[in-house]
Every structure is written in C-alpha cells, then in structure tokens.
N, C-alpha and C positions, 0 to 999 in steps of 0.2 A: 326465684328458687326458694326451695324452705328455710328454713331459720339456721338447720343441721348445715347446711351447705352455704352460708353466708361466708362461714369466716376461712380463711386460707388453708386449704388442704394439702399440709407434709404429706400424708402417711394414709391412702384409700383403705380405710377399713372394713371391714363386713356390712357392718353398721352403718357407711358414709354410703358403699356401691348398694346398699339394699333402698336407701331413699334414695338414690339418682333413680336406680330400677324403677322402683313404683311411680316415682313421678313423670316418668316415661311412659311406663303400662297407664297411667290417671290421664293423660295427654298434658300434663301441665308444662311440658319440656319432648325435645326430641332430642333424636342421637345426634344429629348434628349441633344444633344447640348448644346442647351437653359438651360435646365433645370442642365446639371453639371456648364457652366460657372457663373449662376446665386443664384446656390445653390438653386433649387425648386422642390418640388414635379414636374414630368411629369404629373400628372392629375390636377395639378392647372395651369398649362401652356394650359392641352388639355380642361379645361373650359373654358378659355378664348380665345381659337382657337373654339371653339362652340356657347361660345357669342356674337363671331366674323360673323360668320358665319349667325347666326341669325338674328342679327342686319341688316347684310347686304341685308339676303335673305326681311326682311320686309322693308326695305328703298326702293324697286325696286319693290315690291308689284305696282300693280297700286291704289290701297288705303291703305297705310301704315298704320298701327295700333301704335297710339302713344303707349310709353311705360308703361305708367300705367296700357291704355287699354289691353296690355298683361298680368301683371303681376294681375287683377284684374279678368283675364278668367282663367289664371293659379288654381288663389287662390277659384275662384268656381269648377273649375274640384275637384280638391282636396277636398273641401269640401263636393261637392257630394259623392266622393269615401267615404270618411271618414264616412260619416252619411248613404250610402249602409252597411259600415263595421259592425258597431253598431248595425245596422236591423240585421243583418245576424250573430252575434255576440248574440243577445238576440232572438233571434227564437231560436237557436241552444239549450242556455240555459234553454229556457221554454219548447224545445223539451224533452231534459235530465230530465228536472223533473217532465213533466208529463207519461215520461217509466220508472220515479223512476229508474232513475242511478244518480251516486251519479257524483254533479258535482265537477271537475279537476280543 
C-alpha cells in the first residue's frame, strides 16, 4: 500500500479514502484487499469507490453540478417518491374501506 496508508488509521479522512480509491481504480489493491488489511466492511469501501466515481463522472460534465446542487436534486427525487407513496398508501386505504374490508 502507499506510504499515506502505511501508518495506523484512527480517523478515514477524505484524503486517506481518496488514495484507498485511486489505488483501487490503479489496480494496485482490491476491495477485498483493502477491506481485510484495513479491517472494513467491502460495501463501505465500494461506497466510496461509487463516490469516487461520481465525483469524477460530474467534475468532467461540461457544467458540473456543484455539490449541494446534487444532494438538493437527490433530496427532491426522494421526496417526490415519498409523497407518490403516501397517495398511493391512502387511496389504497380509503379503497379498503369504501368495499368495507377490514383494514391490515
């Protein structure tokens, strides 16, 4: 492993997950690898080989989406969904009690 990643890791910082990242995306190391010598979940390593990924896929965009502006489109998808769910969570209800079935 590189030099940044020799000595005992308290504290994953940006800066520590960003060379695990790259020396994953370099082939120099895998998530498994990674994740015995480091002692981590493999899907906490393959989120930040996704945030990786992301990051970079939007830095190279030819209008790059600052990052709030992601996590503020995220958090209306989401919302939308959630407030479909509800509709469709209380139709269902009011369907059940206007064929008088006993609602579950």
């Amino acid at each position: 492993m590189s030099m940044l990643m020799e000595e005992e890791i308290k504290r994953w910082t940006a800066k520590r997950k960003t060379a695990l990242v790259l020396e994953i995306i370099q082939g120099k190391t895998s998530v498994l690898e990674a994740s015995r010598a480091y002692d981590l979940p493999p899907s906490e390593i393959e989120g930040w080989v996704e945030d990786g990924r992301k990051g970079l896929e939007n830095a190279l965009k030819a209008n790059p989406q600052d990052v709030s502006e992601q996590y503020e489109r995220q958090l209306k998808d989401l919302q939308e969904a959630y407030g479909e769910a509800m509709l469709e969570l209380r139709a269902r209800k009011k369907m059940q009690s206007l064929l008088g079935e006993d609602a579950k």
